[in-house]
VEXDREN-2710 file (C-alpha; in Angstrom, 1 decimal):
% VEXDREN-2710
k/r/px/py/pz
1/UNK/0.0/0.0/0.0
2/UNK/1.6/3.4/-1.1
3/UNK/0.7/5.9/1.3
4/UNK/-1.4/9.0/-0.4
5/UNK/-3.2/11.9/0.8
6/UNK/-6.5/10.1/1.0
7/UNK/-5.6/7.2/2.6
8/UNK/-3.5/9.2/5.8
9/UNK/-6.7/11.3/5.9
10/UNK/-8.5/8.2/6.3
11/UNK/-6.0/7.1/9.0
12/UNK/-6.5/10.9/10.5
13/UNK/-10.1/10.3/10.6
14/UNK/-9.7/6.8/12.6
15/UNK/-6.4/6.9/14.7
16/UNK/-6.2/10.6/15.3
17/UNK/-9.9/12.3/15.7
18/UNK/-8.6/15.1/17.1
19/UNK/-6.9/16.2/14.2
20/UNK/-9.7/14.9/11.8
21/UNK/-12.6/17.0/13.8
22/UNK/-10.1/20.3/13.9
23/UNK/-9.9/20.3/10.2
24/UNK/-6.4/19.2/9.6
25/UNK/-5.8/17.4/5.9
26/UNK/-2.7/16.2/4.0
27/UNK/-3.1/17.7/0.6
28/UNK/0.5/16.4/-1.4
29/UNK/2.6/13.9/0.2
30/UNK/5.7/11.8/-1.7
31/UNK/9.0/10.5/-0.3
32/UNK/10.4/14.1/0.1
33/UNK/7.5/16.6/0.2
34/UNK/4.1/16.8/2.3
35/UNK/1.6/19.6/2.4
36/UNK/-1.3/19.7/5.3
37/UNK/-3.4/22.8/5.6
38/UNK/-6.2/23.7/8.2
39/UNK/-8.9/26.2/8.3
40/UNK/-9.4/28.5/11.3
41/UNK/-12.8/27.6/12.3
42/UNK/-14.9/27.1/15.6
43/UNK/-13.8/24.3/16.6
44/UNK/-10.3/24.7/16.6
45/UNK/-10.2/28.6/17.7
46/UNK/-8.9/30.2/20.4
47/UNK/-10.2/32.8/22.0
48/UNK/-8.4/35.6/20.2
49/UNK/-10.6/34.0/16.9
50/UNK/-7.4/32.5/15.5
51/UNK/-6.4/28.6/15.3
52/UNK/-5.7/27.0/18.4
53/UNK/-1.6/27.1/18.6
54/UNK/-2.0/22.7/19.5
55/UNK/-3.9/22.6/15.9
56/UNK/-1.1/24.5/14.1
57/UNK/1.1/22.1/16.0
58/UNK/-1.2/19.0/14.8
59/UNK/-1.4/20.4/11.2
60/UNK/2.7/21.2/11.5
61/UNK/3.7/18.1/12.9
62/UNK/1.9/15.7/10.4
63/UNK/3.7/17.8/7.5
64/UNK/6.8/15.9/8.8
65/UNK/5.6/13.1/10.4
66/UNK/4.0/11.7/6.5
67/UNK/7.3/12.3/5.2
68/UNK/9.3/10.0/7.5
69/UNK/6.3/7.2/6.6
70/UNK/6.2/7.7/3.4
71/UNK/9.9/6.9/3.8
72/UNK/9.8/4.0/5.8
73/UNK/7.3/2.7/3.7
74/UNK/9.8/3.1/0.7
75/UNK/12.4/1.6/2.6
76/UNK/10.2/-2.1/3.0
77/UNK/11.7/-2.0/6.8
78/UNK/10.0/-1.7/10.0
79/UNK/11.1/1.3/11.5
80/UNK/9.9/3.3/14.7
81/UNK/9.0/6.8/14.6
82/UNK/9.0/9.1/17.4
83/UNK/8.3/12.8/17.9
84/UNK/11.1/13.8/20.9
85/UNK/11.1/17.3/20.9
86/UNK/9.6/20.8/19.0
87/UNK/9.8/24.5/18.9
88/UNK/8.1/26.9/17.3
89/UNK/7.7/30.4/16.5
90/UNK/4.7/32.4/15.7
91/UNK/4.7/35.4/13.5
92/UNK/1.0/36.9/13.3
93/UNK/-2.6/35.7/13.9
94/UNK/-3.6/32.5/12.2
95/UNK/-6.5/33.0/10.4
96/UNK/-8.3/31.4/7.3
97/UNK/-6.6/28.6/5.8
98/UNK/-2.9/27.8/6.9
99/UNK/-0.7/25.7/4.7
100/UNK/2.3/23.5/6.0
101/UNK/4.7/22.6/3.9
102/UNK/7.8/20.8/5.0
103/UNK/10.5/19.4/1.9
104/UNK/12.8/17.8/4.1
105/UNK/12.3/14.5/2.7
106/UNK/15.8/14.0/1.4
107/UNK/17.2/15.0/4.8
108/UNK/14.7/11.3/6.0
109/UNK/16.0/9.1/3.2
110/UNK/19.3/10.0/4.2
111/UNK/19.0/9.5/8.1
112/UNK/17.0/6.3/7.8
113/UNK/19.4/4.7/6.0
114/UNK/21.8/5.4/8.3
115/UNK/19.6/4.1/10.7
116/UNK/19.1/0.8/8.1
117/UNK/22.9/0.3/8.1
118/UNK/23.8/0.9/11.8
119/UNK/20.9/-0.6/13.4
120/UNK/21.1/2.2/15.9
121/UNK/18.5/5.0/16.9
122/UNK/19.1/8.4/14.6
123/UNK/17.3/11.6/15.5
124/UNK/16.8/14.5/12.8
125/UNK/15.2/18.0/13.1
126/UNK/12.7/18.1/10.6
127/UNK/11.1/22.0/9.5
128/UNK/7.6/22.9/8.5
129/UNK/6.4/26.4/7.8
130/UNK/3.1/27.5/8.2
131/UNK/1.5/30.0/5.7
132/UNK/-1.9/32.0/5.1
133/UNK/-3.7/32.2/1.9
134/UNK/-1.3/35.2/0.8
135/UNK/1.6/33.2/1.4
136/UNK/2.4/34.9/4.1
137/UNK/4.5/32.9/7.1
138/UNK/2.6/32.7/10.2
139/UNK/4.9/29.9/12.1
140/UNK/7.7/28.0/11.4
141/UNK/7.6/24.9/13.7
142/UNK/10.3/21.9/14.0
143/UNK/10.0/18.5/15.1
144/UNK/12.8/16.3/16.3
145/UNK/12.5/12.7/15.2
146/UNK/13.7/9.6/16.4
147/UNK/14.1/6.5/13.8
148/UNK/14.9/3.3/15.4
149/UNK/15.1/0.1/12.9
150/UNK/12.9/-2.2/15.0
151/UNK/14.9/-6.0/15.4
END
């Protein structure tokens, strides 16, 4: 099964409601790019009528997250994935509809198969910036990965 953006919305929709309900859908995905976008609406405001910062980080976070299976996937391996760290910065209100795109997917090939090779845990920073619907940058977050061929 090749992972596309229907079928990790599907997944989204079973094994991640939260995300699902708040709006947040994967709109390109391939071994080294992934877009996910989300649109500020009631359920997923805050109280300053922009998107929840924890729904930017959902909609952020699965802009990487894809990539790395879409990578493992390629790879025919069973590898673990975990998220071990993040930051992120904010630069103005998040309103309307707010596109993630992270392109660090030749940055994953290359650390999983070091991780294929060695057998031993490797850990990559992987970026996703956030923009409105005039391109404009509202957050860049960042996501530390682990990668762990399982034995």
């Amino acid at each position: 099964m090749e992972y596309t953006p229907n079928k990790i919305n599907m997944f989204l929709l079973f094994k991640l409601p939260a995300a699902y309900i708040c709006g947040v859908r994967v709109r390109e995905l391939n071994e080294r790019f992934c877009s996910v976008s989300v649109k500020h609406r009631w359920i997923n405001q805050n109280p300053f009528k922009s998107i929840y910062f924890a729904v930017l980080a959902m909609a952020a976070e699965m802009s990487t997250g894809a990539i790395v299976l879409a990578n493992i996937k390629k790879s025919g391996r069973k590898v673990s994935m975990l998220v071990t760290a993040n930051r992120a910065t904010f630069n103005k209100k998040a309103t309307g509809r707010i596109t993630f795109k992270c392109s660090d997917g030749k940055l994953v090939s290359d650390v999983m198969e070091k991780a294929i090779i060695t057998g031993e845990a490797q850990v990559l920073w992987l970026k996703s910036i956030g923009t409105d619907e005039n391109e404009n940058q509202v957050t860049e977050m960042e996501f530390e990965w682990s990668i762990k061929l399982k034995v």
